[in-house]
N, C-alpha and C positions, 0 to 999 in steps of 0.2 A: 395701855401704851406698850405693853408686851410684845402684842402682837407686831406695830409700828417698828420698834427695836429690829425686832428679826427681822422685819421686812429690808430697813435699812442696812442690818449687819451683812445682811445677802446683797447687798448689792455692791457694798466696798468690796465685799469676797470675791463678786466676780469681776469686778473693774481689775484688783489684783491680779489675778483670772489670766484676763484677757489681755493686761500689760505682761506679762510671762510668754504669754501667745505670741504675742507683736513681737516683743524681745527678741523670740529664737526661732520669726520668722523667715526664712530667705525672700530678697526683692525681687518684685516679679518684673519683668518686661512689658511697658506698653506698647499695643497695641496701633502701629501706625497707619491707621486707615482714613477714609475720608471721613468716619463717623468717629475716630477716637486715634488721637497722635498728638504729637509737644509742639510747643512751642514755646522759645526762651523758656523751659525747664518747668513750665507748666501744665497740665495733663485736659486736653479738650478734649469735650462727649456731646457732641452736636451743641444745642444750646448753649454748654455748659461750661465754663473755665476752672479749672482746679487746681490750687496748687500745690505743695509737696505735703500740707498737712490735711489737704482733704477736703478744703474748703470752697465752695465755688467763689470763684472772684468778681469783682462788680467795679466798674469804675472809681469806686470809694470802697473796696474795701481794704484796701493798706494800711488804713486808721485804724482797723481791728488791730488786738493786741489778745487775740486768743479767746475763745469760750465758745458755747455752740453756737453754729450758726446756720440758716437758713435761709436759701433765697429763694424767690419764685422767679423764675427767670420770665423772660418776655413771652418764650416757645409756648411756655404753660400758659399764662395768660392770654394769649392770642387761642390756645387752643378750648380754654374752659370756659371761655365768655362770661367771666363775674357780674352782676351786675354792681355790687361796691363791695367795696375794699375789704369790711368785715367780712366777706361770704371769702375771701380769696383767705386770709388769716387764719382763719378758725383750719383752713386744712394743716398750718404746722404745728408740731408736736409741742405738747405746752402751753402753749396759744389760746385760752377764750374767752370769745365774746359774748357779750352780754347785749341784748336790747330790750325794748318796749315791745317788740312783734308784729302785728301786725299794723303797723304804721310809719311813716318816716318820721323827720323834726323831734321836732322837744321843746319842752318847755325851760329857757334861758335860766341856768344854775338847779335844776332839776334832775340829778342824778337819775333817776330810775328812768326819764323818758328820754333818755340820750342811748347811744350805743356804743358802750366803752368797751377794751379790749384791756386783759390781765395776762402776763408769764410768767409761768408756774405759779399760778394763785398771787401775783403780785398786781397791782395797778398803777404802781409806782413806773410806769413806763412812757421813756422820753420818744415821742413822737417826728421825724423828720421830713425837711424835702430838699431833696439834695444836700446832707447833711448840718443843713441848718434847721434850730426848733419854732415850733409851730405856738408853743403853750404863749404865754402872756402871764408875766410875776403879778401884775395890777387887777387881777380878773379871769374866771372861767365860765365859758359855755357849759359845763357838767355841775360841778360843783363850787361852792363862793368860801370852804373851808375846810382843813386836813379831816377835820372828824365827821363827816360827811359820810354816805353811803359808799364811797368810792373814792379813793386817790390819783383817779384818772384825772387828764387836762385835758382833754380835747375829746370830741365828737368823732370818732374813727370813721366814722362815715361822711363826714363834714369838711372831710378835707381837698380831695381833689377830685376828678372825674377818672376813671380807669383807661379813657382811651389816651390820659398824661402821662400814662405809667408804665414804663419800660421793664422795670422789676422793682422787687421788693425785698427789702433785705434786712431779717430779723436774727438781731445777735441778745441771745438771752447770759445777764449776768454782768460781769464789770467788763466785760470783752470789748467797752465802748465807751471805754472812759472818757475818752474827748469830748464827748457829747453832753455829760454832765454828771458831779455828782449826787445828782437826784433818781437817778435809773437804777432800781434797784433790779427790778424786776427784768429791764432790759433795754431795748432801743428798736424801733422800726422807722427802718429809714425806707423811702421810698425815694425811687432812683426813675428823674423824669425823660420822656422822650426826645431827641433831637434831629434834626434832620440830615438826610445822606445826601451828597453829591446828584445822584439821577433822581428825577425827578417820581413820585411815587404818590400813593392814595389810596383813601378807602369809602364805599359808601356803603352801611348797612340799614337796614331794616329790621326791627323785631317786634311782635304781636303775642298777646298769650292772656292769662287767666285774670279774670278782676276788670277786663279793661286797659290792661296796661299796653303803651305804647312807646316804643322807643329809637328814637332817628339819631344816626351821627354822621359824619365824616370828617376825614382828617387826609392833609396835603402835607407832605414832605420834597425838599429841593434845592437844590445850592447852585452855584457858579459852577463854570468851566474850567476852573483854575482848582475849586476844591477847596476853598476858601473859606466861602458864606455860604452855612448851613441855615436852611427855616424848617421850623414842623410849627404847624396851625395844626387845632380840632374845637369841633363842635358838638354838645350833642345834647336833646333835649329825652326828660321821661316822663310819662305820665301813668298815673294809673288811679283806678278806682276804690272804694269800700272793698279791703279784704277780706276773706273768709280763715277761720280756725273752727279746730275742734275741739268743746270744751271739754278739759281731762274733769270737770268734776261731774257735768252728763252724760257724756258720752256723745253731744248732739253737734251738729255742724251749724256753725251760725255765721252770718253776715257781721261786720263788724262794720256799724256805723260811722261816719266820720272819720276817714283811714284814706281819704282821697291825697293825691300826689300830683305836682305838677315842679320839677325840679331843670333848670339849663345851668349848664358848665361854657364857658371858651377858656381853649388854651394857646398860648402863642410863645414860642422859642427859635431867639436868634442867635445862633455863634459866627463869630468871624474872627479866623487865625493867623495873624499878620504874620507867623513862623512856627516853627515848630515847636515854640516854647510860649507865644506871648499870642492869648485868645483873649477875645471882649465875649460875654455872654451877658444877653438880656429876656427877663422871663415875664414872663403875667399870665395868671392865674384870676379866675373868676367862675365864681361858684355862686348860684341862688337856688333858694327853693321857697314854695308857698306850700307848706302840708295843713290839710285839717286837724286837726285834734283833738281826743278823744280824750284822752288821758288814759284810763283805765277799761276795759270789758265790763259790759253788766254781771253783776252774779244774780245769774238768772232761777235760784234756787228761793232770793226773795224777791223777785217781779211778779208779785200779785199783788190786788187790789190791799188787802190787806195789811201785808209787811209794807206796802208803798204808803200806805198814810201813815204807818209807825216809822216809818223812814223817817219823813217829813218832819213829823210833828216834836221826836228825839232832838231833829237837827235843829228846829225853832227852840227848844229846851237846850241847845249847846252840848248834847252830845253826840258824841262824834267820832269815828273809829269801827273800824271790823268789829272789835271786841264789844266796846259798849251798845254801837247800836249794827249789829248785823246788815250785811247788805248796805251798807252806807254807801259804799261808791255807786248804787246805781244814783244816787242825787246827781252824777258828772250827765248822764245822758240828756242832760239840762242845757248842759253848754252847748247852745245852740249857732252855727258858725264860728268856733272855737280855730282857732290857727294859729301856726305860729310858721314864721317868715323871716328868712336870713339872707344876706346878699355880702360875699365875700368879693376883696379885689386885693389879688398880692402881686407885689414889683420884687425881681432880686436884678440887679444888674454886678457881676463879677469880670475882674480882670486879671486872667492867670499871668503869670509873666515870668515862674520858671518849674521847670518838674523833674525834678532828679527820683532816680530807681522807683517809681508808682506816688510819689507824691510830691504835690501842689505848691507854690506858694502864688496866694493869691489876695485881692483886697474884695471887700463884698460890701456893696449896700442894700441893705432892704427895706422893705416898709407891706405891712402889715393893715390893712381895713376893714373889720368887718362888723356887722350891724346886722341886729336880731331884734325883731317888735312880733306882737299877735295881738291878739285877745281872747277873752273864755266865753267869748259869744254874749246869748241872751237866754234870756229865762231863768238863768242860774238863782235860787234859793226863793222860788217861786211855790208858796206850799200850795196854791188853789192849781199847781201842774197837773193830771189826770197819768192815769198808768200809761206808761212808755209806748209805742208802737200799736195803740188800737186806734179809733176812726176817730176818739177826742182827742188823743193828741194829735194827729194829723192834722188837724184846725188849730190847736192850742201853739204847736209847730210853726204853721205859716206865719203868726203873727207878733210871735216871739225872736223871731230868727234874727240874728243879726249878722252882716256881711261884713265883705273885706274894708269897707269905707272906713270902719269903726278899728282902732286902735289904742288898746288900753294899758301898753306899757311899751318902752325901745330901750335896749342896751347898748353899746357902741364897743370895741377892743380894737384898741390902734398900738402897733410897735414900729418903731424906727431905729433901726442901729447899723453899724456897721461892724463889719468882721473883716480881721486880719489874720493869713497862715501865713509861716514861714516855715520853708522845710532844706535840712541842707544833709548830703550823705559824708562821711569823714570816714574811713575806713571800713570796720565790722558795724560802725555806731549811723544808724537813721537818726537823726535829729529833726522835732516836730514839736512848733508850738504855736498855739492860735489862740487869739484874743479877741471877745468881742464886746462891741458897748451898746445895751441893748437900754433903750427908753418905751415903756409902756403905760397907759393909760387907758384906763376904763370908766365908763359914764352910763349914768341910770338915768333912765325919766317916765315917770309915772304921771299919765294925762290924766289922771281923776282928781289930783293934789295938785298940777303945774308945778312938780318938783323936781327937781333933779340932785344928783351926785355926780362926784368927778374924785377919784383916786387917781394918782400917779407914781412911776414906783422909776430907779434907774438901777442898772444893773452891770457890774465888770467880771466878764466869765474868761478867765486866760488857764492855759491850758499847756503843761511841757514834758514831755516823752522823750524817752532814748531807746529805740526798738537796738537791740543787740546782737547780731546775728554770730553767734558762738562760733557756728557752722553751718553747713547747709540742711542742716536736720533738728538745727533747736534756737530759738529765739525767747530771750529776756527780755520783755519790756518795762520799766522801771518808769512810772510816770507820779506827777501833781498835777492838781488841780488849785485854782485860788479862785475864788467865790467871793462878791462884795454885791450886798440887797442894800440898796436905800433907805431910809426911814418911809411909812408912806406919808405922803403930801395929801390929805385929803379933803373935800369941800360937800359939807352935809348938806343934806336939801333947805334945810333954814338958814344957807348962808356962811355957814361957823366953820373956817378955817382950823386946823389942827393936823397934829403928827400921831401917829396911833402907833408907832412902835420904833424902835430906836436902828439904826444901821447896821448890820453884821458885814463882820470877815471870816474868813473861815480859808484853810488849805488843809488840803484830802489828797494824802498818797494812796497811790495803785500800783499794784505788782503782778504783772501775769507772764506766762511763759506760755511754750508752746517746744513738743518734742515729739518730728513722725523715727520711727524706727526704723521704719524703712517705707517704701514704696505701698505699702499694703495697712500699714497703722500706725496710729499718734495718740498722742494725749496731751493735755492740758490742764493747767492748775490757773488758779486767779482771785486777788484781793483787791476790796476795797473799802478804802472807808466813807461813806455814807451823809452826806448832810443834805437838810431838806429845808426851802425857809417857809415859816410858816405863809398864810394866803393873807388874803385881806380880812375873809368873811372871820378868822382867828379869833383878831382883835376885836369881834365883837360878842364873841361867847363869853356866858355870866354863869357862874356858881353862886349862885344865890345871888347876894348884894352883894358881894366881890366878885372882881375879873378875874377874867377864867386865869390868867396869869400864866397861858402855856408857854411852853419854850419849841425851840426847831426842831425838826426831828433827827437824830443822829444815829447811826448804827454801822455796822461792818457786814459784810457781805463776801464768806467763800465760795467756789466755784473747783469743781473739778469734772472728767471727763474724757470717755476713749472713745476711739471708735478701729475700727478693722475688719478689713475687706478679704472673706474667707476665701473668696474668688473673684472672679469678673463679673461674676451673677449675684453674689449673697456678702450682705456686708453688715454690719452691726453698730451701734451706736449708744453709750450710755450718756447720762448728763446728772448730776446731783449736784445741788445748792443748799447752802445753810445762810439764811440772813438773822442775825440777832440786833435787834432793835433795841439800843438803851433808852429810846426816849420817842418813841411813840407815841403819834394823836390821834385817842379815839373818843367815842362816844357813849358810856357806861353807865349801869346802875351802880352808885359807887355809896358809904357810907355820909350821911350830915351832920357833923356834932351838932350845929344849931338846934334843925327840925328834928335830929335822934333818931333817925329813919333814913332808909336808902333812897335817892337819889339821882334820875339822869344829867352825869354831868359831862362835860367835854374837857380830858384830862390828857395828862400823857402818862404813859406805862410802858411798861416792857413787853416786846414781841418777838417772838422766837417763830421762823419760820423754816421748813424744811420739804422738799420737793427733788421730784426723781422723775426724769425722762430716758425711756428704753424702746429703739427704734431698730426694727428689721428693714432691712429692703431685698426685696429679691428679682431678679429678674430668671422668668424662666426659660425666655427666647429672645428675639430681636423685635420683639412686637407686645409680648403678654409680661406686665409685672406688678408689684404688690408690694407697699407700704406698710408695718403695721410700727403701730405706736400705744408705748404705756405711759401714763404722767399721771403722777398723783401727787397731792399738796398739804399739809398740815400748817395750823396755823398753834401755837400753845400765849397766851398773853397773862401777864402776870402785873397784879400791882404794884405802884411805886411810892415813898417818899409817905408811908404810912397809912396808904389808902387799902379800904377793901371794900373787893367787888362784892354786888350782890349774889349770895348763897341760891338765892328761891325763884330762879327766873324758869316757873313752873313748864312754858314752853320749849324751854332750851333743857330739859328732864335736869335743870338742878345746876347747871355745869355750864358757865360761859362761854367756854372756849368750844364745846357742844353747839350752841347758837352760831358762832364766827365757821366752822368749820360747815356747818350743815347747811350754812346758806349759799355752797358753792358745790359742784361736785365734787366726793374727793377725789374719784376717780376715772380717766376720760381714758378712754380706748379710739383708737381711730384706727379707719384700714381704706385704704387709696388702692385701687381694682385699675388697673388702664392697659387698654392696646391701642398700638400704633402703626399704621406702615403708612406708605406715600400719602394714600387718598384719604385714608379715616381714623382718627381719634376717638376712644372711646372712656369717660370715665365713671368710676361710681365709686362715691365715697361717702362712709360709712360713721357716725358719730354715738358712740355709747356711751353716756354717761351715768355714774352710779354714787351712791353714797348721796344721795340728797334726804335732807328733812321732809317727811310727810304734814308736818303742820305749817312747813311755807311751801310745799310742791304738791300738786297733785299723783306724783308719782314721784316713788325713789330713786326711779333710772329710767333713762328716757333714751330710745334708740330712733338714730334718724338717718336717713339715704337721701343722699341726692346723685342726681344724672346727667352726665355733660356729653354731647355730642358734638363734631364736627367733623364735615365731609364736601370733600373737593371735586363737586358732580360733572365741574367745568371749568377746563382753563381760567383763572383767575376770577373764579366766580364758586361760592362756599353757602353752604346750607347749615344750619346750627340750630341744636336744642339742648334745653334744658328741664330737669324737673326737678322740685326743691320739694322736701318732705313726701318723698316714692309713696311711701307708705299711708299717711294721713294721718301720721304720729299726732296725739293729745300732746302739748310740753311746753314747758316754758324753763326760761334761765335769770330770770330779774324778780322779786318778792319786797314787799314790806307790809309787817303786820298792821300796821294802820288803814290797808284799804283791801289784806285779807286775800288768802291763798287764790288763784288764777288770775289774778287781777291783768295781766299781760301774756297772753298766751300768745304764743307763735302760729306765722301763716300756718293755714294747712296744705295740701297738693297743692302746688301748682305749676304750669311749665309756660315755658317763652319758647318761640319757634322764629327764627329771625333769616336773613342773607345776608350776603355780603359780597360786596365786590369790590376787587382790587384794579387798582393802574398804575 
């Protein structure tokens, strides 16, 4: 921890530092040009709006109340061609993502075959669209309980299509308290497309590796008057069995069952009866059908031999990496294995006044979405023959089973409505927003003809006083009130009951914000912390008794400078402290009963600390460079008389050794780009280090990707990509049950697309 210490000492030193700097720097003059000038006191750079404290601004971001932030503006996204959402995140500092690799979908409450997103080692993060959430209290597509692989809520990829996406804007820390006191880690809000006045469009094409296929367009267009805005898009993908590189051979392999066929529509209509009073109506619709694999072969026991000790282990019930090696290759069984989801979301809002950047509006929305598959055929089939030779090729045909068959559906439905009210009174912004959120979730399993049904209600109000001292430092002083339901739930035999009792809860937040001048600021920020437990909670058992967790509660600081040395070189620190009193996780923990340790689902205490350090440089009007440092510590400790297990021989002895090494602790990134009229150029760069050799194939894993775009023809554009330059071995997802590579990341590959506008 020595080491840790000084890392962190050195960093208060230079925040110190460089608030000294800022202090007794003189304000520089902007630059009034067509690429960089004010307006109403705010600082534009093409794309980009900023204002006095440095922050780019977004339609919604006056709700911030200080900490870092990050947006992707549209510029970038129109110029990098993501194909989702996670590829466009993982480029901000702090920011990552986790997948399965070489596949889409997941398997419904299956953390590790989902593709969550973490800030600064947090996955406590509240997901948005257009600043409303996305999660569901009743039920999650990742995980169904806090002490689960992940405290992610949602599928970061599962949310909307990219051509809906205007920008994106990620505020790590309490800097977004409105959104809820469960964001520890942060908030990404995504900020959806709408339509202009003149009439406008796009039709693209893209082609590339695996198979993959990708069509879209989108129309944008309003009245004469300026009135009624529409933006329509559409866009379908497809693609084939990917390929990676297994880091434990060396060898390049097809990855079986990895096929994609996914459509999006989006449609958005505004009409502004004045300058104050707009109806806005949205829908959103998202499916996909993916095959499913689950995990890679580990092709180290795909021989005749370990395959019948595979087998015959698994008919004996044993089961796991550890007991019987190579046990996941039994998945290459699942034959027509898929899973298949079909979202459809409504918001319709009606603003009706907007003093100094913010809203007061009424919102309804509703929420649909439905996820079924099946694990194919042939599964636990011992007379199978070895994988990919001429007997199973036959064994194959007559095993298969297709999309007809369906062997389980989940449902998530929300309905509520949200109220802002926002009113200015002097130096004091006044903001508070309240909403009532109804959700429900339903299980049904066609092998039993049973189902479930949980229901949960929810009052999320929310009240701010942004402060404005002067025009160089803002106090925001806010609550939060939080009211969970009991849940209502209906087991598959029928039997009504309540599985946990109602909570209240009110969570103060305090953040500020102070630039010194024209060239640098800083920020400070608290919060306090509550989280309610899920559904799947209530159904953890310590032995014969319930697991008897409680919610999770803890506090969360924030501090932060940044300072812009020039007009070319600017700086950026960011450090967070969250201390968790009351933490749910999943441990080797002591039994008096059995007199032996334990996995049980507890809560403890969690100390987490994380540090982000960002250069940017520009060295002309065309050539410039990114670099980013973040690193993450995680320390957990027992509570309330428990103790962890000593001997967890893999984790060399040391819990907090296993929680820290299954992540990397440390990510470097470096973003390469030039620009002028006709071509965009980027390459960005991902080093990750500090990972565990006994869940990674590798301790650090370096990755490049390459975005091109070029405007060969009046309104007519040429685009590439390539993802893993290199043909990096790597992966970012583990668990010791099915044994280090289990999910390795595509290898090379690039898309080559057009596009044209009107």
């Amino acid at each position: 921890m020595s080491n840790m210490k000084r890392r962190y000492t050195a960093a208060a030193a230079m925040m110190m530092v460089m608030g000294l700097c800022a202090s007794a720097s003189a304000a520089t003059t902007v630059d009034k040009t067509l690429d960089n000038y004010t307006l109403d006191g705010l600082i534009v750079e093409a794309d980009a709006v900023r204002n006095q404290f440095g922050d780019i601004n977004t339609e919604q971001s006056y709700y911030r109340t200080g900490g870092d932030v990050n947006v992707i503006t549209s510029q970038t996204l129109e110029k990098r061609h993501y194909q989702q959402l996670g590829d466009a995140l993982k480029t901000i500092p702090g920011v990552q993502v986790q997948s399965p690799g070489g596949y889409r979908g997941g398997e419904y409450g299956y953390t590790q075959t989902h593709t969550i997103v973490s800030i600064n080692g947090d996955a406590r993060v509240v997901v948005l669209i257009d600043g409303r959430r996305l999660d569901n209290t009743s039920g999650g597509t990742v995980a169904g309980n806090s002490g689960s692989g992940s405290k992610s809520m949602v599928d970061i990829n599962q949310i909307t299509s990219m051509d809906n996406i205007d920008k994106i804007e990620v505020i790590k820390g309490p800097g977004a308290s409105i959104y809820g006191a469960d964001a520890t880690g942060g908030v990404i809000n995504i900020i959806t497309k709408k339509g202009g006045q003149k009439t406008t469009g796009s039709i693209d094409y893209s082609a590339g590796s695996w198979n993959k296929r990708n069509y879209g367009m989108s129309v944008s267009g309003g009245s004469d008057d300026g009135k009624l805005k529409v933006f329509m898009s559409g866009r379908r993908e497809t693609g084939g069995n990917s390929h990676y590189k297994d880091g434990l051979t060396g060898v390049n392999h097809t990855w079986a069952q990895t096929a994609y066929k996914e459509d999006s529509i989006n449609a958005r209509v505004d009409y502004d009866f004045d300058d104050t009073h707009r109806l806005t109506v949205a829908y959103s619709h998202l499916q996909g059908d993916d095959d499913y694999p689950l995990t890679a072969p580990y092709y180290k026991y795909l021989n005749p031999t370990d395959w019948e000790r595979i087998k015959q282990y698994y008919d004996q019930d044993i089961t796991g990496n550890v007991k019987n090696p190579g046990y996941r290759n039994l998945w290459i069984m699942w034959l027509g294995a898929y899973n298949a989801y079909n979202k459809n979301n409504y918001d319709v809002t009606y603003s009706f006044n907007k003093e100094n950047g913010m809203e007061s509006f009424i919102r309804y929305y509703k929420q649909n979405e439905r996820y079924w598959g099946s694990f194919g055929g042939g599964d636990g089939d011992l007379t199978a023959p070895l994988p990919f030779t001429k007997e199973w090729d036959e064994w194959a045909k007559t095993h298969y089973r297709g999309r007809n068959y369906r062997s389980y559906y989940n449902e998530l439905k929300n309905d509520g409505v949200q109220l802002q009210l926002a009113k200015s009174v002097g130096i004091h912004d006044l903001l508070t927003t309240w909403t009532y959120d109804k959700s429900k979730y339903l299980s049904f399993r066609t092998k039993t003809n049973q189902k479930s049904v949980v229901e949960r209600d929810s009052v999320l109000g929310y009240i701010q006083d942004k402060i404005h001292i002067n025009d160089h430092w803002d106090i925001t002083p806010s609550v939060r009130y939080s009211y969970y339901s009991d849940f209502s739930r209906t087991d598959r035999d029928g039997t009504k009951w309540n599985s946990a009792e109602s909570t209240t809860t009110i969570t103060p937040t305090l953040n500020t914000q102070y630039a010194f001048d024209d060239t640098a600021s800083m920020y400070l920020g608290y919060t306090k912390v509550y989280r309610p437990l899920r559904v799947g909670d209530y159904d953890r058992t310590n032995g014969s008794d319930p697991a008897g967790l409680e919610d999770e509660k803890g506090d969360v600081w924030t501090v932060g400078v940044r300072k812009d040395f020039s007009d070319k070189t600017s700086v950026s620190m960011h450090y967070d402290y969250t201390k968790m009193s009351n933490a749910v996780a999943r441990y080797s923990v002591w039994d008096k009963d059995v007199k032996d340790f334990k996995l049980k689902y507890v809560n403890a205490k969690e100390d987490k600390k994380s540090f982000n350090f960002t250069i940017s440089q520009k060295f002309n009007e065309h050539l410039g460079l990114n670099l980013n440092y973040s690193h993450a510590c995680d320390e957990w400790k027992a509570k309330n008389g428990m103790q962890f297990d000593p001997d967890l021989s893999w984790a060399d002895g040391n819990v907090n050794t296993a929680i820290n090494k299954l992540r990397p602790q440390n990510i470097y990134t470096a973003d390469l780009t030039y620009d002028n009229d006709k071509l965009s150029v980027s390459l960005f760069g991902n080093y990750y280090t500090g990972l565990s050799n006994v869940a990674y194939t590798s301790n650090r894993f370096f990755v490049l990707d390459l975005a091109a775009n070029y405007e060969f023809k009046k309104n007519w554009i040429l685009f590439g990509t390539v993802s893993n330059l290199t043909n990096q071995a790597w992966e970012n997802t583990y668990t010791n049950y099915l044994g280090i590579g289990s999910w390795p990341q595509p290898g090379r590959s690039f898309m080559l697309g057009v596009k044209y506008k009107f």
